[in-house]
Every structure is written in structure tokens, then in C-alpha cells.
N, C-alpha and C positions, 0 to 999 in steps of 0.2 A: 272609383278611379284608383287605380293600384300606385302605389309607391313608388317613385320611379328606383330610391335607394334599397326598398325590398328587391326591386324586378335585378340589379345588378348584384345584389346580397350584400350593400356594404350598410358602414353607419352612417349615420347624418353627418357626422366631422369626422368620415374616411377624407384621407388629403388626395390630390390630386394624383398622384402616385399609384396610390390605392385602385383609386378610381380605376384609371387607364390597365393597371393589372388585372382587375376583377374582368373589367369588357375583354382583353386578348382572351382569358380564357373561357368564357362563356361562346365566344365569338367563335371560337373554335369546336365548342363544344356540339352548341346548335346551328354550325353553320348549312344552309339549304342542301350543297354539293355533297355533303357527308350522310345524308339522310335525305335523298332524292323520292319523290315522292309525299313525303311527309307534312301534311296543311301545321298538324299541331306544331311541329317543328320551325316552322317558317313563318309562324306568326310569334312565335317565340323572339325567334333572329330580329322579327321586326321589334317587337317591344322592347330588345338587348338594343339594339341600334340610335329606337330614339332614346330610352333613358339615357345612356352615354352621349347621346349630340346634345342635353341638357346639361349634364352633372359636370362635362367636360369641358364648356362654356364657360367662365367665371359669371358672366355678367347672367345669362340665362341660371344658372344655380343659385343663384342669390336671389333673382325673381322668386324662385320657385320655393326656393325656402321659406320667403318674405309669404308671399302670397300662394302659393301652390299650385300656380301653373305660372311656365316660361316666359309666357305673353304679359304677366304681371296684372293681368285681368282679374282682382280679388272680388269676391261676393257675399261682403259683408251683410248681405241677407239670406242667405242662404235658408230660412224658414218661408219666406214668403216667395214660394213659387222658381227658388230658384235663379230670381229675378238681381239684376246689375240696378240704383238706384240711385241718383244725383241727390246728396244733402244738402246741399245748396236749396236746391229746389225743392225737397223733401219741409227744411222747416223754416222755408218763405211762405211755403204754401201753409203751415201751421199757424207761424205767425199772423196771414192773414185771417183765417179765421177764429181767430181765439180773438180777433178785435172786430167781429163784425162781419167777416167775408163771407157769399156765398157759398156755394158749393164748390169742391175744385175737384182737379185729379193732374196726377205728373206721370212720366214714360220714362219707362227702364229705359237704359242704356240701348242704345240700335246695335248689335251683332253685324262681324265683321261680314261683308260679301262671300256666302260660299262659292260662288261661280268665280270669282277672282281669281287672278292667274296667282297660284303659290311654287315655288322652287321647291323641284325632286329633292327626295331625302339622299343623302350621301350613302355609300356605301364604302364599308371599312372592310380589310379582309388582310388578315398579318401573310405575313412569308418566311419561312425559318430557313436562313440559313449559314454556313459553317463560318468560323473568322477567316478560314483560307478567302471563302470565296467573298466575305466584307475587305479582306486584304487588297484584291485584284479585280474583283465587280465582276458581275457576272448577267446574263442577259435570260433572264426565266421565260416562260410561257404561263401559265395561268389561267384557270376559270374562273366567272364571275356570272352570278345570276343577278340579270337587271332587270326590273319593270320599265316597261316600256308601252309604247299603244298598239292593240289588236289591229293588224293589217286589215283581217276579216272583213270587221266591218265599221273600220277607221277611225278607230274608238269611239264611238256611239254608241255601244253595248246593244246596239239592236240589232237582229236578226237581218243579214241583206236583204232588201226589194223591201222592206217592212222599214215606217216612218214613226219616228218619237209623236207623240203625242203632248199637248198642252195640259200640263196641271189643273184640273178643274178646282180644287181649291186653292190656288196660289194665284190663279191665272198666270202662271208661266213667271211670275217675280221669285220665285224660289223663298218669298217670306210669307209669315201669316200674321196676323195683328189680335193680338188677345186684352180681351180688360176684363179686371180683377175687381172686387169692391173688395177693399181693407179698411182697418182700422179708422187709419188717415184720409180716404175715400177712393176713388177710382185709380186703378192702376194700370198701362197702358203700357205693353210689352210687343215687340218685335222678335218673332224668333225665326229660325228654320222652319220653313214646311215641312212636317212630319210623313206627308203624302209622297212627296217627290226628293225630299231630302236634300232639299236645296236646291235641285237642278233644273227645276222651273218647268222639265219634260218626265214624261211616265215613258216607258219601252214594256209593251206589252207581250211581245218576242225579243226572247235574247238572243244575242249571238251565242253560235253552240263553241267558237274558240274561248271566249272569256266568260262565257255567264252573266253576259251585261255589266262587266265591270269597268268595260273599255280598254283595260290595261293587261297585257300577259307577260309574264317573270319569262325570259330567254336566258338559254347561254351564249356567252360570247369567249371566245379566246384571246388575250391581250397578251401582247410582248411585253414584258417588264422591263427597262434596263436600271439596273441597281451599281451607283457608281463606286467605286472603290473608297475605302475611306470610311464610308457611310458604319455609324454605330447604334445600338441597341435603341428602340425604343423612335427610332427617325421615322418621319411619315414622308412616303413620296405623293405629291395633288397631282391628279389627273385633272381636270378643270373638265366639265359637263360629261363627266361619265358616268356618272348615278343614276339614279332612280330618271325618267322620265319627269318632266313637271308637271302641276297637275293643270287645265284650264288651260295650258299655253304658256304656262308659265318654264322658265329657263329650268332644265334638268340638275340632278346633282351631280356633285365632287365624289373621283373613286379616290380612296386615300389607302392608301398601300403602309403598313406598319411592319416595321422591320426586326425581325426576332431574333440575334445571332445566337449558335447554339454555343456552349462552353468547351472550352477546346482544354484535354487530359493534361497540355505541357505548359501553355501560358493564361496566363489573366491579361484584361487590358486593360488601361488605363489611358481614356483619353488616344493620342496615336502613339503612346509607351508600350510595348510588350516587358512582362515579368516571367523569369524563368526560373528554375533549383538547377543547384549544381551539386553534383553528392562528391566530395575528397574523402580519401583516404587521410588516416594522421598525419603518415609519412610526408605525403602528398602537402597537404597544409604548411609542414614542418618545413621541407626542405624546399618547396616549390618544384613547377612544374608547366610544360605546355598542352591544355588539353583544348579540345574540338568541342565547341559546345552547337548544337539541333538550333536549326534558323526557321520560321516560321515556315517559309515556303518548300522545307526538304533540303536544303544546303547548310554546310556546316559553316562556321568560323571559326579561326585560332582565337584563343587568347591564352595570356603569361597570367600564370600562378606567381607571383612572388613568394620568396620564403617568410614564412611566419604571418602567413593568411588563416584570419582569425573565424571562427563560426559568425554566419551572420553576415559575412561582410558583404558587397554590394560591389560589381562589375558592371561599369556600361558599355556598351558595344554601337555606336556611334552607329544611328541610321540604318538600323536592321529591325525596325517597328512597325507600326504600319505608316500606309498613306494618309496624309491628311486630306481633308474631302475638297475637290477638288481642285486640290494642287498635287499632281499624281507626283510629280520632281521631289517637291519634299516628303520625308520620313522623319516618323520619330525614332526613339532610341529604343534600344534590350537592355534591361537592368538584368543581371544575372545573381541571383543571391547564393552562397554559398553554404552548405552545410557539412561540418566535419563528419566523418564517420567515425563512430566507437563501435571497434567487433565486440561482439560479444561470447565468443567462442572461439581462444587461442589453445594454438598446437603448444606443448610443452618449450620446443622452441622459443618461440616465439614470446612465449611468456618471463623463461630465462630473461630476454634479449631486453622487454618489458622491463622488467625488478633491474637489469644491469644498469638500465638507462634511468633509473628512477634514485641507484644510487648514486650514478656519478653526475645528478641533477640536485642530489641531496634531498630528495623528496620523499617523505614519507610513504610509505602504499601498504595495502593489506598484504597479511602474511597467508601463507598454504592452506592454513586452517580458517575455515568460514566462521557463520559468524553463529550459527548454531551450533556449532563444535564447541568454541571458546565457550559459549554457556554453560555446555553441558561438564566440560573440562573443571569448570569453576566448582560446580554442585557436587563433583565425584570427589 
């Protein structure tokens, strides 16, 4: 049985973070619609699917840690047969005979119902898109490949006009009863029918849509609507659009994860935009009115004060984004500022420099560099 933390590539104590990083990009990687066609690939996406419906669980990862599977189902005998064993019962029955008792024998554990109605696996599948359009929402289209059951031949996996057959070894119970002599004495185990594999019917014609699987992967087109607000890392629940169930059982959840890409002028923070704003010295100095870029393509004024220092910090009241769904409110623009130093003055300009340096009193380097002054020193 493979690792579920090998199948996503992380380590045992990746934190949950990790976790959900590693499945987007995998998910991306192997997803079915990008490599159409492709069985390796798509059983891939499947194994990428459940380790993450595990690892992404608390309570199911902590199973699995503990005991190594979800279900929390451990098999503390794992030499003998493979076999689930009740201790209890195991050394009552010792007990007994170490004082006299006949013969005995005890039964694994009974195995869950495979015919049992189980709930479709989910299906995840991200969406990337820009902060404009996390700003304002936006209404996608999207593909999705879902399992579902063969019209064909109405998920029976069997060939039309052609009828399942009875399990000649299970008789149609989809279980087999095996006993063991050990150690301890007879052991008495319930498993899957190996014949039928649980499903109590043999299909001696398959359906030529599914291959006897019952179930075919479809594409479907869905509307997305992605509401304004909405930030990095959000999952939209579709509630029963997943995988079909299996036995009748209820389908799965499509869960839509949201990827916004980085935008070249702001970071966000929460419904806060951050922006640079580049001054000149002058600029700083003396103050000024400039137009600073609004997320959405419009500008805004704001006042420079004079003797605006590098670093400093402009908010711009409610030009942020939306908070998720409350479209009325916005957050703020913090605008941070940075002085500019040329590094390449006109002789002018440099005069102007040293003039203002004297009648500041301030020190400044002279004409001559600073490998001059060295070499002046040595001559």
C-alpha cells in the first residue's frame, strides 16, 4: 500500500499548509483534462485526490498516522493471515485452556459490507485567477471530469440483453468464510470474495462503454460564480457534484480552490491593498500633489507634505478591496513611500547639491573620489 505522504511528496510533520500546497500543484499537474486520454495519468489524479481527502482531514490523518489507514481499522497481526483479531477473545480463549478447556477457536473481525452504499469521492480542481478579477468577481466556465454510471448498460457493467450471474462461490453474499489452524487453534475469518470481489454477481459480457466497471469519467461544463472579495487559498462546495456514489450511495462534493495570481503593483493583505510610491528629493523636501494607480485603472490625488520621510506610510480610505460578501464595504491603500537618490548629476545640479549642503552646514564628499584621495596620499 503506498504512502499516502510519499503519493503527495511531503513529510509526516508537513503542516497543513504544506499539505494543501503540495495537492494544488500536483492537481494541476496530473489533472485528467490536461492529458486527455491518459489511464496512467488519471489514476494518478486519483491517488493525488484521496491522499489529500486524508492528509487534509485532521481527524482522518491522525487515524492514519496512528494506525495506517483512515478508517482506523489497525492489524495488529498482520503475520497471521492478514487477519483483524479480538484480544479479549483471543486470551479468554487461552485462559480457558491452560486450565483444562477443550478445544476452541475465535473469528477475525467481520469486514465492512462491500455492497454497501459508500459516498462519491470529491473532486477538487483550483482556478487561477487575477486580484482585479478577486476585486469585482467574476463568473467562469470550466471543465470537470466526473465519474458517473454507464447509461449503457445502467451500471451493471454487463453487456445489454446479457444477465449477471450468481457467485458460485459466495453464493451471491459477496463474502467467503476461511479457517485457519494456529498456534492458539482454529481461526475463523470473513473476507471479500475473491471471485466476485464482493459483488455477489459474476458479468460474463461486459459492457463495451465501461468495460464492466459500471461507471464512465464524463465531461461536464459548469458556471462558476466566484464572488468578489473572495481570497487565496478559498474553497467554493458544490454539494453532490463529485464522483457518483458507489451502491446508491449519495455522490460527491465539487470543491473549487481559489488561486489569485500576484499582481506587479499591489500585495494584499486581508481587504488592505499595499502600493510604492517613488519621490523625488525635491519632491519629499518641499512637498507635493501626486496621482497615485487604483487598483481597478483610476487614479487618486493625494498631498505630499513637506518633509515626507522615506518609508513613510499613506492611507487612502476605501480604495482596497471588497470584503467578501459585503460588496458596500472596502478596505484601505496604504501607499508607502520611497525617496529617490540620482545617481547621476548634471554639473549643475551638483553645484546646486554642495550649495545646499553648505548653507545646511552639512558635511559632503569633495570632487575628488575616494580612489583619488588614496592614491594622492601614496604619491
Amino acid at each position: 500500500m503506498e504512502d499516502l505522504y510519499e503519493v503527495l511528496g511531503v513529510s509526516r510533520d508537513a503542516s497543513q499548509a504544506d499539505i494543501k500546497k503540495a495537492f494544488r500543484k500536483l492537481a494541476r499537474e496530473y489533472h485528467p483534462d490536461s492529458h486527455p486520454g491518459d489511464k496512467e495519468i488519471e489514476e494518478k489524479f486519483k491517488k493525488i485526490n484521496a491522499a489529500y481527502s486524508v492528509l487534509n482531514d485532521p481527524e482522518k490523518r491522525a487515524r492514519y498516522d496512528q494506525f495506517g489507514t483512515a478508517d482506523g481499522n489497525a492489524n495488529p497481526f498482520g503475520g497471521m493471515g492478514g487477519m483483524n483479531v479480538d484480544l479479549g477473545d483471543l486470551f479468554g480463549d487461552l485462559f480457558s485452556q491452560a486450565f483444562g478447556g477443550g478445544g476452541f477457536s475465535f473469528r477475525g473481525s467481520r469486514r465492512a459490507n462491500p455492497n454497501a452504499p459508500r459516498q462519491g469521492d470529491d473532486i477538487q480542481q483550483a482556478i487561477k485567477i487575477t486580484l482585479l478579477e478577486a476585486s469585482t468577481g467574476i463568473t467562469r466556465n470550466i471543465d470537470i471530469m466526473r465519474l458517473e454510471k454507464c447509461q449503457h448498460c445502467n451500471g451493471t457493467g454487463a453487456k445489454p440483453g446479457t444477465k449477471l450471474e450468481t457467485c458460485s462461490r459466495c453464493k451471491g453474499t459477496g463474502q467467503v468464510k476461511q479457517t485457519q489452524q494456529t498456534l492458539f487453534g482454529n481461526f475463523m475469518s470473513i473476507n471479500t470474495c475473491p471471485e466476485c470481489h464482493g459483488k455477489g454477481k459474476i458479468i460474463r459480457e461486459k459492457c463495451d462503454e465501461c468495460q464492466g466497471r459500471g461507471m464512465v469519467r464524463k465531461k461536464h461544463t459548469l458556471e462558476v460564480k466566484i464572488p468578489a472579495g473572495i481570497q487565496q487559498g478559498m474553497e467554493l462546495i458544490y454539494q453532490r457534484l463529485g464522483e457518483e456514489g458507489i451502491n446508491g450511495g449519495p455522490p460527491g462534493d465539487l470543491k473549487i480552490i481559489i488561486d489569485v495570481e500576484k499582481h506587479p503593483d499591489f500585495d494584499r493583505d486581508g481587504s488592505d491593498l499595499h502600493t510604492n510610491l517613488i519621490l523625488t528629493y525635491p519632491q519629499a523636501v518641499l512637498g507635493t500633489s501626486v496621482n497615485v494607480k487604483i487598483l481597478d485603472g483610476t487614479k487618486a490625488e493625494i498631498e505630499i507634505p513637506s518633509g515626507t520621510y522615506h518609508g513613510q506610510v499613506f492611507k487612502v480610505k476605501g480604495k482596497g478591496m471588497p470584503k467578501l460578501n459585503s460588496l458596500n464595504v472596502k478596505g484601505d491603500m496604504y501607499v508607502h513611500v520611497y525617496v529617490e537618490i540620482p545617481k547621476q548629476l548634471t554639473e549643475k545640479q551638483r553645484e546646486l547639491i554642495k550649495a545646499l549642503a553648505n548653507e545646511m552646514k552639512t558635511p559632503v564628499n569633495s570632487e575628488t573620489g575616494f580612489f583619488d584621495r588614496v592614491k594622492n596620499f601614496f604619491s
